[in-house]
C-alpha positions as CSV (number, residue, x, y, z in Angstrom):
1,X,0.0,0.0,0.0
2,X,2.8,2.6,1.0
3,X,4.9,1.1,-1.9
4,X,1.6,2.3,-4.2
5,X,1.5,5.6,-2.6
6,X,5.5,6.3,-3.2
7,X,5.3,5.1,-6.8
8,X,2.4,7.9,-7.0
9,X,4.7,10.9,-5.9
10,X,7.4,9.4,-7.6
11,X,5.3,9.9,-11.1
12,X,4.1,13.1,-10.0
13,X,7.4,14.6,-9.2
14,X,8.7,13.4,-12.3
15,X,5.9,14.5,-14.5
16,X,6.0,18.0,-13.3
17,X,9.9,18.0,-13.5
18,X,9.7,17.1,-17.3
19,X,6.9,19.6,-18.0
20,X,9.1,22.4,-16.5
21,X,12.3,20.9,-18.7
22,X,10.4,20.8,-21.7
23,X,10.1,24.5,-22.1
24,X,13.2,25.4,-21.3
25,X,15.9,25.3,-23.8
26,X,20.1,26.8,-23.5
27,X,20.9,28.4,-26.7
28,X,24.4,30.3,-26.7
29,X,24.5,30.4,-22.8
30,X,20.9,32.0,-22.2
31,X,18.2,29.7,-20.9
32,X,15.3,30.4,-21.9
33,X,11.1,29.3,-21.0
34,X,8.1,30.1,-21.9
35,X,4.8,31.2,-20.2
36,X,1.2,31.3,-20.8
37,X,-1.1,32.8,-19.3
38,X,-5.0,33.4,-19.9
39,X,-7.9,35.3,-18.6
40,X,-11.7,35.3,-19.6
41,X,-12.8,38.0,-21.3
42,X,-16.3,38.0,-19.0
43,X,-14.2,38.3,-16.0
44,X,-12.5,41.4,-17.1
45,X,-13.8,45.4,-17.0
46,X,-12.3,45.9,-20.7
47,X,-10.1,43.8,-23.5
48,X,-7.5,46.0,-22.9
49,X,-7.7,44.5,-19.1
50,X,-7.7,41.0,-20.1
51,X,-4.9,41.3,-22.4
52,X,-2.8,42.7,-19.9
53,X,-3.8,40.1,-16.9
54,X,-2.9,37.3,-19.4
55,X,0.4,38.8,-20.0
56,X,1.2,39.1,-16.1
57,X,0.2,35.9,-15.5
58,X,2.0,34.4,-18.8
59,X,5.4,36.5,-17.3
60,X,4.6,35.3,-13.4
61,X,4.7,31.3,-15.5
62,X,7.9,32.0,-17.2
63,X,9.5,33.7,-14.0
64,X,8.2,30.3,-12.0
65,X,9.8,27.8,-14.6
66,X,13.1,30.4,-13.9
67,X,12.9,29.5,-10.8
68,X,12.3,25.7,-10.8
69,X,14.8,25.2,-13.5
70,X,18.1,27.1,-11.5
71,X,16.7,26.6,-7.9
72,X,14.8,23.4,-7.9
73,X,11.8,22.5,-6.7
74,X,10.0,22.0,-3.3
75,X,7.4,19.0,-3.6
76,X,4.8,18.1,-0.7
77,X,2.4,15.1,-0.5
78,X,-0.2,13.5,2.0
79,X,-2.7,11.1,2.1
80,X,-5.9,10.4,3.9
81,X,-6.8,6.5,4.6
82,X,-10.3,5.8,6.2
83,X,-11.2,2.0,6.5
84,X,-8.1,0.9,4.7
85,X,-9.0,3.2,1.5
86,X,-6.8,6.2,0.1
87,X,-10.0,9.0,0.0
88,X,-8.0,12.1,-0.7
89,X,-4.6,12.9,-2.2
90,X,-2.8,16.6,-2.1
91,X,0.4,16.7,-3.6
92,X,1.8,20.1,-3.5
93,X,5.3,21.9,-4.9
94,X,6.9,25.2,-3.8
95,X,9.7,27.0,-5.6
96,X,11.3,30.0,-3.5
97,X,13.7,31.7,-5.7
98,X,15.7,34.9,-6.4
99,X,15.3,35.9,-10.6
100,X,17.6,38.4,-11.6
101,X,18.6,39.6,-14.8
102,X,16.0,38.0,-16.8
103,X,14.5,39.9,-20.0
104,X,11.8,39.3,-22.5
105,X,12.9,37.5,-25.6
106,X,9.7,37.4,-27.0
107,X,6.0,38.3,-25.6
108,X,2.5,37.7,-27.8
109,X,-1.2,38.3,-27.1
110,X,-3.9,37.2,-28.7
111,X,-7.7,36.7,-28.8
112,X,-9.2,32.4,-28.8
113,X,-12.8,31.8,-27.6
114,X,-13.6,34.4,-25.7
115,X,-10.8,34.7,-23.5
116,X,-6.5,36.2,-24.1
117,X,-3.6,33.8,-24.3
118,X,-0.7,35.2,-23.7
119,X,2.7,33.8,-24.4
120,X,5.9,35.1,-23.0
121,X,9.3,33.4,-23.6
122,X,12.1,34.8,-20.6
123,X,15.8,34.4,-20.9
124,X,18.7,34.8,-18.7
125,X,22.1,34.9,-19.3
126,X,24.0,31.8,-18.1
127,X,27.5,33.4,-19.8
128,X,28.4,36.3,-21.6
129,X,29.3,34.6,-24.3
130,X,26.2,35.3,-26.8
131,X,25.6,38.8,-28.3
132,X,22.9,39.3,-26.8
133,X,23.7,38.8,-23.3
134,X,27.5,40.7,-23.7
135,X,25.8,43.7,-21.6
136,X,23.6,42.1,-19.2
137,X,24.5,40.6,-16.1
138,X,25.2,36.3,-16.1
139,X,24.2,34.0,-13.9
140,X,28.0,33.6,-13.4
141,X,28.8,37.4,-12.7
142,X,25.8,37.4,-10.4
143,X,27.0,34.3,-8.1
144,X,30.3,36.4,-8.1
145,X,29.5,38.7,-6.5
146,X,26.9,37.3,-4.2
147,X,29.6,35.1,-3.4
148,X,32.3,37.8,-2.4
149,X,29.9,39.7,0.2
């Protein structure tokens, strides 16, 4: 029974771990993920409203998978047994992470049944080795000098 219960978290974990991995991709020393976010139009005051929401909560996703992917993740489970009989399973994750020096690669809005999806792909510098990321701060010259304080 607790063997059962293990190979659940087990799957879990690993299912959310690969989800996270599969938008994120190192190209030329930046990492980069994608977001999406999406909010219903009915639930909004204007479009304008809604397009902006989606686009916060599509940049909050990317920022999240940031996190998960350099700082790891945090992952919580418990299980309720009445009368021999697993009647409710919470499995829960946590990230707690500094991002900094992240920017916008690319950021789109647009309008599918009644509702915004937005998509936002972050990077962040890993190196300064790419062009793009000669006058930004790397996750290397960060940890520097966090390190020498």
């Amino acid at each position: 029974m607790q063997t059962n219960y293990f190979n659940k978290v087990i799957f879990i974990f690993l299912l959310l771990f690969i989800s996270s991995l599969s938008y994120a991709e190192t190209v030329k020393g930046v990492l980069s993920v994608k977001g999406f976010g999406t909010v219903d139009t009915s639930k909004t005051n204007s479009d304008f409203q809604a397009k902006m929401m989606a686009k916060r909560a599509a940049q909050l996703d990317a920022q999240r998978q940031l996190a998960e992917t350099t700082k790891g993740l945090q992952l919580s489970a418990g299980s309720t047994v009445e009368d021999f009989e697993v009647t409710s399973d919470v499995i829960a994750t946590r990230v707690k992470g500094l991002i900094k020096g992240a920017f916008i690669i690319k950021q789109s809005v647009k309008a599918e049944q009644g509702s915004f999806v937005a998509e936002v792909t972050l990077g962040i510098c890993l190196t300064n080795e790419s062009e793009v990321c000669k006058a930004r701060d790397s996750i290397k010259l960060i940890g520097d000098s966090l390190s020498e304080k």
